[in-house]
N, C-alpha and C positions, 0 to 999 in steps of 0.2 A: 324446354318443357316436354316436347314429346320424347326426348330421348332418356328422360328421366320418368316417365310416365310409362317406356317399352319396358327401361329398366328393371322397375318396381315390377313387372308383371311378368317379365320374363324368368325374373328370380325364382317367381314358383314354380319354373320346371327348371331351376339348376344354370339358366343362360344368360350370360351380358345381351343386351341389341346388338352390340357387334356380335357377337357368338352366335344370336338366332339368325342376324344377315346374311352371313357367311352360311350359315350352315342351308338357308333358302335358297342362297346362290349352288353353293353343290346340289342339291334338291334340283335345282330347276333346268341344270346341263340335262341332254339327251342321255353322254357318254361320263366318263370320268373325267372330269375339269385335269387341268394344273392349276399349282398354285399362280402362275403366271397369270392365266386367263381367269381365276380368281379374283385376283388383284384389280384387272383393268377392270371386272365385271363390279368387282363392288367399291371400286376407287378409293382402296387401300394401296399402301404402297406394298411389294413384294414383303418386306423384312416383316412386317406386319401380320399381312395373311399368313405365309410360315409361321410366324409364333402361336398364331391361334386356333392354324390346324394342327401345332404340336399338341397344344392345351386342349383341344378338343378329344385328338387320339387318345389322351390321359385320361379323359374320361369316359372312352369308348363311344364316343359316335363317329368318328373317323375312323380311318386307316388311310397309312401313307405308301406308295410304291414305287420304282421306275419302271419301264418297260425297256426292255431291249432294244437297240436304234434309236433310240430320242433322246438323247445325249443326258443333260442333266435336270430333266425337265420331272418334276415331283408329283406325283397323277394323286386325286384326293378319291375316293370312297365313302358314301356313307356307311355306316354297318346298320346292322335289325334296330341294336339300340337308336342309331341315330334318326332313322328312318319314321322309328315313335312317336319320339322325341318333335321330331319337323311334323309329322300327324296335330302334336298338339298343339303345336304352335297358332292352325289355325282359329283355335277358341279365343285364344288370348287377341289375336289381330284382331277378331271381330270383334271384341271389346274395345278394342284402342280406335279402331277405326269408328266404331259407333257413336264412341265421345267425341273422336274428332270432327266428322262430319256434324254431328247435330245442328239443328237448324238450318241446314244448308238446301237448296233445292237441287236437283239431279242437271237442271242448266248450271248452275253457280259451281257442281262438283265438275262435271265437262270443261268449263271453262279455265277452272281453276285447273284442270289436268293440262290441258291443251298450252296455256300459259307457263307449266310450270317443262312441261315438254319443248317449248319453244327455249327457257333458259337453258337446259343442258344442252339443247344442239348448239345453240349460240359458243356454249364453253366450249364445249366439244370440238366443234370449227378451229375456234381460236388453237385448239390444242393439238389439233392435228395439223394447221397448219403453224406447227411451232411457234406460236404466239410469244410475244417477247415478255409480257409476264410470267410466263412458264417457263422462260433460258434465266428470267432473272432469279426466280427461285430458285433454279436446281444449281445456281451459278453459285448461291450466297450456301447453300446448302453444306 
């Protein structure tokens, strides 16, 4: 529901939720990501983020480069457009986010953070220490 909900909303500036994701995740490096550290950041898989920084650059909110010495590592850029473009996104979040919280109290929203921050390290654990759900996936893969 909420991904169908960012969906709908993100349409009106032109972006899938993956598309606004991705494009938050470059927004919010210090430097110029890769598409690598892309990836882990928004727990897409590599072939993925590539694709959608391709489709992004097509639309001009990216730009894609190497740098000299970093072997084949793909460095992302927002450009002016894309840079707007992430400006507006903030409206729309605060929309989404407004429906979704409602009726919640500011304990209930903490705790619900706190909780949902406890699952991802939980996975996370699991996956940094190669957890055997993780070997059995990329096995069957």
């Amino acid at each position: 529901m909420l991904m169908r909900e960012c969906d709908c909303v993100a349409h009106e500036i032109g972006l899938t939720t993956s598309k606004w994701l991705l494009l938050c995740a470059i927004g919010a490096e210090e430097g110029e990501p890769t598409i690598g550290s892309l990836s882990e950041r928004s727990m897409l898989s590599t072939q993925a983020v590539s694709r959608m920084v391709a489709l992004m650059e097509t639309q001009g909110l990216v730009t894609r480069h190497s740098k000299p010495g970093s072997g084949r590592s793909v460095y992302v850029r927002l450009t002016d457009e894309g840079r707007e473009t992430l400006s507006r996104t903030d409206t729309i979040a605060s929309r989404v986010e407004g429906r979704l919280l409602a009726g919640l109290t500011q304990d209930d929203i903490d705790r619900i953070g706190r909780d949902l921050q406890q699952l991802i390290d939980n996975m996370a654990a699991d996956q940094n220490a190669g957890g055997s759900e993780q070997a059995t996936c990329e096995a069957s893969s």
